[in-house]
N, CA and C atoms as an extended XYZ file, in Angstrom:
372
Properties=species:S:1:pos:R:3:atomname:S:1:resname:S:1:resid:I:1 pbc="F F F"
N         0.838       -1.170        0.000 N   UNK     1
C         0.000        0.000        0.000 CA  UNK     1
C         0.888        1.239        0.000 C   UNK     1
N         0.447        2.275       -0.748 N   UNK     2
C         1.685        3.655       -0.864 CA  UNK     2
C         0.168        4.794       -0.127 C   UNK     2
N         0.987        5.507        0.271 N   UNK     3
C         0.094        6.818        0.561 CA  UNK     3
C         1.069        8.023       -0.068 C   UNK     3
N         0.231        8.967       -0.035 N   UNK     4
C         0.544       10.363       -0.764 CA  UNK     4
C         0.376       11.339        0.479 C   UNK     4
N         1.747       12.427        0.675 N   UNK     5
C         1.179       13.161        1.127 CA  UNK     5
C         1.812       14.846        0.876 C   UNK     5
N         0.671       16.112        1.024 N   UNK     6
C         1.241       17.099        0.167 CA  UNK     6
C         0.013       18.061        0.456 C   UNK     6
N         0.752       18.967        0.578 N   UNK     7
C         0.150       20.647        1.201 CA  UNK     7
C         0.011       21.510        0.109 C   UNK     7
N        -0.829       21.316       -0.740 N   UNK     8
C        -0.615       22.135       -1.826 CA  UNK     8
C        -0.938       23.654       -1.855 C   UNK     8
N        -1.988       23.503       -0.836 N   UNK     9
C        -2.507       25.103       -0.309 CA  UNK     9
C        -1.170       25.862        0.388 C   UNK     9
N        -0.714       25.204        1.292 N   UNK    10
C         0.992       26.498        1.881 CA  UNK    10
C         1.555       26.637        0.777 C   UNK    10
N         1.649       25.725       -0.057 N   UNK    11
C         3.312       25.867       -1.136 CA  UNK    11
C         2.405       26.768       -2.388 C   UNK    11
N         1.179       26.619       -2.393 N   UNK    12
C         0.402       27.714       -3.546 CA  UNK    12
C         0.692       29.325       -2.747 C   UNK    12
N         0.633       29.184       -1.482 N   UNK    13
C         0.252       30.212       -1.067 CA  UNK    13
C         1.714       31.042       -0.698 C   UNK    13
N         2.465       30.255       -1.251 N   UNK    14
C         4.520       30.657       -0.708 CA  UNK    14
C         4.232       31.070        0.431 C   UNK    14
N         4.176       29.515        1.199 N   UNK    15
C         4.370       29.371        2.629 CA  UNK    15
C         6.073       28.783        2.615 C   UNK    15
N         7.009       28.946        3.431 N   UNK    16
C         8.333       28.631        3.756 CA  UNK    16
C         8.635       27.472        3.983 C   UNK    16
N         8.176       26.623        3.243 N   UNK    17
C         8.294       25.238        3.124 CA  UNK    17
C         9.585       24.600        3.563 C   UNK    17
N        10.308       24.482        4.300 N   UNK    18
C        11.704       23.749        4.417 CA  UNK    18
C        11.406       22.138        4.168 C   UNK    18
N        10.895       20.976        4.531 N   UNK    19
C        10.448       19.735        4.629 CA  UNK    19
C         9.101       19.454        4.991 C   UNK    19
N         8.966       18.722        4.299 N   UNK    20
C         7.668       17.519        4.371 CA  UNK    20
C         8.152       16.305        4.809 C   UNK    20
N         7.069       15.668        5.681 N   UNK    21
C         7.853       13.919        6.020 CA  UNK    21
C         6.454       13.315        6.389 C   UNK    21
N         6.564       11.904        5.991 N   UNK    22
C         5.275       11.095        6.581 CA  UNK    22
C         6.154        9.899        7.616 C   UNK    22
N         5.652       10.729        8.769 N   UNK    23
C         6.623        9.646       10.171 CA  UNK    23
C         5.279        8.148       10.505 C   UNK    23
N         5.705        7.115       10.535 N   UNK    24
C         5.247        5.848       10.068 CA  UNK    24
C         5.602        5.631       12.111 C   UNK    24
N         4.103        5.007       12.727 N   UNK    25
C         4.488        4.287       13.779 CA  UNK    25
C         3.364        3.161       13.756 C   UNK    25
N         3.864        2.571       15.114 N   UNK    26
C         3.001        0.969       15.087 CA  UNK    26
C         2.314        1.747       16.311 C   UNK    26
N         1.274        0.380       16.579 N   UNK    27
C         0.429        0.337       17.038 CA  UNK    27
C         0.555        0.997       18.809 C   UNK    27
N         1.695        1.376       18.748 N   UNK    28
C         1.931        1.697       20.418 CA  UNK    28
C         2.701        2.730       20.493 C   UNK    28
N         2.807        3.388       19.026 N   UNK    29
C         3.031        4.565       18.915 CA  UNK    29
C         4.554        4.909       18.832 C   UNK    29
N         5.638        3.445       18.467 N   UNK    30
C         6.897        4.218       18.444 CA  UNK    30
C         6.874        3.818       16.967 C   UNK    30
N         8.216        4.796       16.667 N   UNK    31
C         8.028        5.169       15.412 CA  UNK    31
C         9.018        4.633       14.492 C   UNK    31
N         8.295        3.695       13.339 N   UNK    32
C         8.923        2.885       12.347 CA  UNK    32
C         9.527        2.971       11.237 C   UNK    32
N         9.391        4.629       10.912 N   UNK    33
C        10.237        4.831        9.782 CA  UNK    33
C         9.815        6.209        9.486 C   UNK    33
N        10.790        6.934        8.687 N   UNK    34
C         9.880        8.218        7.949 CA  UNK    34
C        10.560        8.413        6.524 C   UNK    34
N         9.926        8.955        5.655 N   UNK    35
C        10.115        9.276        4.688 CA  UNK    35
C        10.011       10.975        4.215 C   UNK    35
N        11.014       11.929        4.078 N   UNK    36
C        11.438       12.632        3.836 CA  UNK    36
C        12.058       13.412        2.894 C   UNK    36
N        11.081       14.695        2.354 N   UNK    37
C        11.645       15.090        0.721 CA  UNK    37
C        10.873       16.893        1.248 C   UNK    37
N        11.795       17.622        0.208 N   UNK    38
C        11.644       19.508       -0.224 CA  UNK    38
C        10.265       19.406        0.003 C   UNK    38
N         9.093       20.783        0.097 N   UNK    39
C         7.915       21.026       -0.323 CA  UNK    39
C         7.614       20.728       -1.594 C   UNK    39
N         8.037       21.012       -2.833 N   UNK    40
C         7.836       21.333       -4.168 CA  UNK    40
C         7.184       19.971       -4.732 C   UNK    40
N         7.077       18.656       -4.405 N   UNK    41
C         6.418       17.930       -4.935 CA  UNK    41
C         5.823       16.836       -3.497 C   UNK    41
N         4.622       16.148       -3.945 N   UNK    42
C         3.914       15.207       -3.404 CA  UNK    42
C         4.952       14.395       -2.453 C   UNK    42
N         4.994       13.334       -1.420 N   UNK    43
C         5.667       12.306       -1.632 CA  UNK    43
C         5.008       11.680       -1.328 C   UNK    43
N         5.217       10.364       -1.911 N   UNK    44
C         4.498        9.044       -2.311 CA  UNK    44
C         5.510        8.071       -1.446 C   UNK    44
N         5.015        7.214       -0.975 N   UNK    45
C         6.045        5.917       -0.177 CA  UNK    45
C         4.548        4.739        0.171 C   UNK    45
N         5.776        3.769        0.106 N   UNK    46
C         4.933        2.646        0.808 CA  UNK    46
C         5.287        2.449        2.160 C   UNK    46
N         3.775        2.060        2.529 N   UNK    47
C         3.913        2.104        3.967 CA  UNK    47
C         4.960        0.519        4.246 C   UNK    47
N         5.630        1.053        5.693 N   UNK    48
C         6.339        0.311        6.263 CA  UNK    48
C         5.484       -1.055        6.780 C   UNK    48
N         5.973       -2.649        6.933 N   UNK    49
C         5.831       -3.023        7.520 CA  UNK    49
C         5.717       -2.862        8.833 C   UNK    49
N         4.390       -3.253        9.537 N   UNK    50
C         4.159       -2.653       10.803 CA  UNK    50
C         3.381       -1.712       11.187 C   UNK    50
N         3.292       -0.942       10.900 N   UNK    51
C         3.100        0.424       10.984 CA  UNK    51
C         1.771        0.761       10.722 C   UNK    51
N         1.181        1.410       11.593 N   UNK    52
C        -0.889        1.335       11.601 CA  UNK    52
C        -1.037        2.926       11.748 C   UNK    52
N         0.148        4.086       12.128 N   UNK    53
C        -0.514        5.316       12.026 CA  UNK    53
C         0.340        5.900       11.610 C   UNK    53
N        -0.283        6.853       10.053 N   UNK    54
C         0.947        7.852        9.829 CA  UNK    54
C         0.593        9.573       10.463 C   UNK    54
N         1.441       10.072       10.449 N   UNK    55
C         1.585       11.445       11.032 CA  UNK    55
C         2.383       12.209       10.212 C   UNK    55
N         1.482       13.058        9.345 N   UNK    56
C         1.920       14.244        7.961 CA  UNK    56
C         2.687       14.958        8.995 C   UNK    56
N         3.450       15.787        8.407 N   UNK    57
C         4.827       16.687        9.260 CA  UNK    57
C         5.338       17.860        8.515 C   UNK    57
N         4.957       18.742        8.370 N   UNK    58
C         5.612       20.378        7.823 CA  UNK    58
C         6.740       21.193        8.475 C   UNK    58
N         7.984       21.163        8.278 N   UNK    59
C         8.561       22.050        8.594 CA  UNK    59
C         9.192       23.598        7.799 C   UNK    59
N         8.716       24.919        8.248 N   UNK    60
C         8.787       26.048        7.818 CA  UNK    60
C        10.759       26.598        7.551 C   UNK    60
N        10.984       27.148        7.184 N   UNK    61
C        12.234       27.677        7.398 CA  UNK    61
C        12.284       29.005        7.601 C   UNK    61
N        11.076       29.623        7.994 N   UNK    62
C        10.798       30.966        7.851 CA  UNK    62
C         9.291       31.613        8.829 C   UNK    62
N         9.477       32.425        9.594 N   UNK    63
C         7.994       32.531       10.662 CA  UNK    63
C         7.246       33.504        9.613 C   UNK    63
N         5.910       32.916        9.370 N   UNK    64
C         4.808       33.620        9.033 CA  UNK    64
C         3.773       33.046        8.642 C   UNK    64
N         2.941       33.504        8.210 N   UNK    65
C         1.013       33.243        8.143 CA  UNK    65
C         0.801       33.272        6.766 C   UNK    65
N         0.390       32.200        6.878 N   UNK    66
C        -0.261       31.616        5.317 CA  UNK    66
C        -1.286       30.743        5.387 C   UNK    66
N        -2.291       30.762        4.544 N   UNK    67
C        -3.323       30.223        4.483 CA  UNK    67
C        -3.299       28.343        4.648 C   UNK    67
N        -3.768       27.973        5.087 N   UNK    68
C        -3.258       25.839        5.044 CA  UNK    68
C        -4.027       25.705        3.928 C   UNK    68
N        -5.103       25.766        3.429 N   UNK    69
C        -5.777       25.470        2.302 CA  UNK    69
C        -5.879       23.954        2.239 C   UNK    69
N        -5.273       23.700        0.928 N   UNK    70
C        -5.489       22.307        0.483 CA  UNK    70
C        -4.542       21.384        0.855 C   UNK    70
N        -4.334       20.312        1.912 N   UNK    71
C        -3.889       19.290        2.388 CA  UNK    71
C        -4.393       17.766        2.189 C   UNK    71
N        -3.683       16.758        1.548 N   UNK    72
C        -4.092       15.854        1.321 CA  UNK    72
C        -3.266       14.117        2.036 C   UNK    72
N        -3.728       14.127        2.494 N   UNK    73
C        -3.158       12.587        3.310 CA  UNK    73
C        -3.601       11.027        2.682 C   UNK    73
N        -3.372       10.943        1.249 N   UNK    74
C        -4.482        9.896        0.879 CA  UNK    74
C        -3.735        8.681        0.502 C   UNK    74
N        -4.480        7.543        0.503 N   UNK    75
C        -4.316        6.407       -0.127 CA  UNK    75
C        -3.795        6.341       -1.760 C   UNK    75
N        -3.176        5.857       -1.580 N   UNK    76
C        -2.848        5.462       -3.228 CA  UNK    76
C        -1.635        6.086       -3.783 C   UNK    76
N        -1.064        6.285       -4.828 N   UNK    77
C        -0.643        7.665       -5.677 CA  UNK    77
C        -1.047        8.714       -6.020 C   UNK    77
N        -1.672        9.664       -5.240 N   UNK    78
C        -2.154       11.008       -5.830 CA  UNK    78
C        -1.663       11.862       -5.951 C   UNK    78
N        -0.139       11.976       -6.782 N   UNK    79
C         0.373       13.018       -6.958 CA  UNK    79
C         0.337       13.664       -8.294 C   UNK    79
N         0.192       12.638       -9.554 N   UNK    80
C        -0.444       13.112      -10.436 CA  UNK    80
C        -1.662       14.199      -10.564 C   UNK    80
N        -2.753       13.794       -9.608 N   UNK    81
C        -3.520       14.530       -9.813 CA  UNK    81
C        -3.495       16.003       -9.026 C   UNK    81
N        -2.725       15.748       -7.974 N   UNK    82
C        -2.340       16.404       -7.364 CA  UNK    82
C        -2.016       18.014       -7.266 C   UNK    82
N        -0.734       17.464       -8.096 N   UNK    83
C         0.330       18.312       -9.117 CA  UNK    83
C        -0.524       19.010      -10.220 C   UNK    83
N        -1.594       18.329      -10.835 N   UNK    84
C        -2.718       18.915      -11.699 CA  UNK    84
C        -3.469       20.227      -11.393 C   UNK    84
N        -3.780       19.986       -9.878 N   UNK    85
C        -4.719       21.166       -9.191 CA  UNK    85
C        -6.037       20.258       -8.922 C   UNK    85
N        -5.924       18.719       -9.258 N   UNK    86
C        -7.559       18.303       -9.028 CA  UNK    86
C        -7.226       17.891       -7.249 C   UNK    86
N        -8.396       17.924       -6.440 N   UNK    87
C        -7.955       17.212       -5.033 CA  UNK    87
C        -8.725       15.800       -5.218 C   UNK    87
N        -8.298       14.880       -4.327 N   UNK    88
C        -9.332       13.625       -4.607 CA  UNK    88
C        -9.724       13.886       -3.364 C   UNK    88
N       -11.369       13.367       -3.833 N   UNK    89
C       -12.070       14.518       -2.186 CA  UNK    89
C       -13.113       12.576       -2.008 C   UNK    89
N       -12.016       11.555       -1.907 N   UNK    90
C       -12.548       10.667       -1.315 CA  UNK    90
C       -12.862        9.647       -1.763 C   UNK    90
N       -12.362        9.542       -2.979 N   UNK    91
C       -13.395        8.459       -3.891 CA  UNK    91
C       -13.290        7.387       -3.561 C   UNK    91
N       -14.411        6.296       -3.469 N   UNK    92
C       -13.940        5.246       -3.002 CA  UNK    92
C       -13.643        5.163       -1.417 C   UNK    92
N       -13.935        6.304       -0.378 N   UNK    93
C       -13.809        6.011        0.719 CA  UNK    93
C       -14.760        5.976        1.346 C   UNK    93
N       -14.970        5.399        2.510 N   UNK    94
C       -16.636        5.524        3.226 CA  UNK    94
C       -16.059        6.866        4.197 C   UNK    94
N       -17.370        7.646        4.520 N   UNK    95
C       -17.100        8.641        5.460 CA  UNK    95
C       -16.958        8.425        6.858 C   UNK    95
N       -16.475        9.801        7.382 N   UNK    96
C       -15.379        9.593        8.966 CA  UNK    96
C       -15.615       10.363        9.317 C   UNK    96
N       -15.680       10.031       11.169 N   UNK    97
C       -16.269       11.391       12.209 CA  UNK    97
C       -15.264       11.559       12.701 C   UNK    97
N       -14.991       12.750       13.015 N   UNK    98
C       -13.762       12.703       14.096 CA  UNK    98
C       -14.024       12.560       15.495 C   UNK    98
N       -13.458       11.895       16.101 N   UNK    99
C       -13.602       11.481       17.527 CA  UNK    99
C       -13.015       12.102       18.625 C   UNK    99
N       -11.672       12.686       18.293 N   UNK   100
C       -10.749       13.143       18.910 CA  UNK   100
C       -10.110       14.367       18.309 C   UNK   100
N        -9.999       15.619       18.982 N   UNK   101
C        -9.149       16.774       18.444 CA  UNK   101
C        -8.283       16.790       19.686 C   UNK   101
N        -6.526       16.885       19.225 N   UNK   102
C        -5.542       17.441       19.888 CA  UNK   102
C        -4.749       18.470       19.701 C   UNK   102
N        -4.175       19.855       20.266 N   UNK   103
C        -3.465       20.202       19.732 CA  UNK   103
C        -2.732       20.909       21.080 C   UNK   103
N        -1.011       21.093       20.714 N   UNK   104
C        -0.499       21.089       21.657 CA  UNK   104
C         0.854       21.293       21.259 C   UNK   104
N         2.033       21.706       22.138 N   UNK   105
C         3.739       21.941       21.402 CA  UNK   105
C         4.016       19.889       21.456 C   UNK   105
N         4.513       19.815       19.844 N   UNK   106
C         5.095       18.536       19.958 CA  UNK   106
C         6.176       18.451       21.112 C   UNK   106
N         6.374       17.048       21.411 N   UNK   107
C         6.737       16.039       22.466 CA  UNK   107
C         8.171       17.189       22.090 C   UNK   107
N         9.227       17.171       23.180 N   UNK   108
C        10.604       17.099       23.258 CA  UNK   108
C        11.028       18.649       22.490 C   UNK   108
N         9.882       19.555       21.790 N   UNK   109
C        10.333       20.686       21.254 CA  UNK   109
C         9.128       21.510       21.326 C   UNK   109
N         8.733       22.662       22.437 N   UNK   110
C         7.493       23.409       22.404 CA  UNK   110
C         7.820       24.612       21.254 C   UNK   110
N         9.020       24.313       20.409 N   UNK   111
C         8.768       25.737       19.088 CA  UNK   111
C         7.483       24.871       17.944 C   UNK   111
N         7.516       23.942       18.278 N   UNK   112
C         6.488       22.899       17.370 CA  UNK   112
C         5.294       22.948       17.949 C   UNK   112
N         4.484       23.163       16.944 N   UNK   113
C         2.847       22.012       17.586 CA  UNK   113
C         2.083       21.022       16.915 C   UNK   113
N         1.773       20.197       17.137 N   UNK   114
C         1.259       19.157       16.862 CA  UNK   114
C        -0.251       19.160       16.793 C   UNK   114
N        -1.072       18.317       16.022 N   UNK   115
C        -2.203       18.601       15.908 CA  UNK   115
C        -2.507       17.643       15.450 C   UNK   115
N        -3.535       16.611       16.047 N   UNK   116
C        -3.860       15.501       16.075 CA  UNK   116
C        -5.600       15.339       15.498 C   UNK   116
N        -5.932       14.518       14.724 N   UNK   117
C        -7.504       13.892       14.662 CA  UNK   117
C        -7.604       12.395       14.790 C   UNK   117
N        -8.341       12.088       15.445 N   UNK   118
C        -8.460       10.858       14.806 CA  UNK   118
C        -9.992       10.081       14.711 C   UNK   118
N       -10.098        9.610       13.603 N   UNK   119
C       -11.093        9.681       12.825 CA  UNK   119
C       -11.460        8.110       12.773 C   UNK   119
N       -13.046        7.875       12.925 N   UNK   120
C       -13.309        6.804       13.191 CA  UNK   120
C       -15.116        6.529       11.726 C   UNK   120
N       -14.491        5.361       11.372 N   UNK   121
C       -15.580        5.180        9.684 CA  UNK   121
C       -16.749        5.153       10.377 C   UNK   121
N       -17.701        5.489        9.786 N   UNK   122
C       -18.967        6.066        9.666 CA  UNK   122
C       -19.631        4.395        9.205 C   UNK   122
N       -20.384        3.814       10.328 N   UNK   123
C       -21.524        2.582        9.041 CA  UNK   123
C       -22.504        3.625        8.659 C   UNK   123
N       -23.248        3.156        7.284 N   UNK   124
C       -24.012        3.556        6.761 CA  UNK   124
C       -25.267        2.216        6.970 C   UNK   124
């Protein structure tokens, strides 16, 4: 399985993009791998063996205010479309409530904050 992930709304909006990373942990929350690349394009990876939660990651190189806009955390390869300007707004997914909002200075560095959902499928 690969996931995609990519902020297209900061980097439209010349937000100070220094890194993007999708940090990969297991089920108890330590952490199994990350994958790491510039703002300027999508990144795509397959998920790690193990590994049941990812956590999208932005780092700025520069302090200021910009709009978040369009953020995408999805299944599959969507950087093609991505990169296009189309968003995939779900296809193929069943819908999700959120259960949980966190937000707070990440663990070990309060210049960071962290911001958590977690989202639980909807039966129909």
């Amino acid at each position: 399985m690969t996931v995609t992930w990519w902020a297209a709304g900061l980097v439209g909006a010349g937000a100070a993009v220094a890194m993007m990373r999708i940090q990969w942990m297991d089920a108890a929350g330590a952490v199994t791998g990350t994958a790491t690349q510039n703002g300027t394009a999508p990144i795509v990876r397959t998920v790690p063996a193990g590994a049941v939660f990812a956590r999208p990651v932005m780092r700025f190189s520069a302090l200021g205010t910009w709009p978040i806009g369009t953020a995408v955390l999805a299944l599959g390869d969507a950087s093609a479309a991505l990169v296009a300007g189309d968003v995939p707004h779900g296809e193929g997914s069943p819908p999700y409530s959120i259960t949980r909002y966190s937000h707070g200075a990440a663990p070990g560095d309060g210049r960071w904050r962290d911001i958590g959902l977690e989202l639980v499928e909807v039966a129909q």
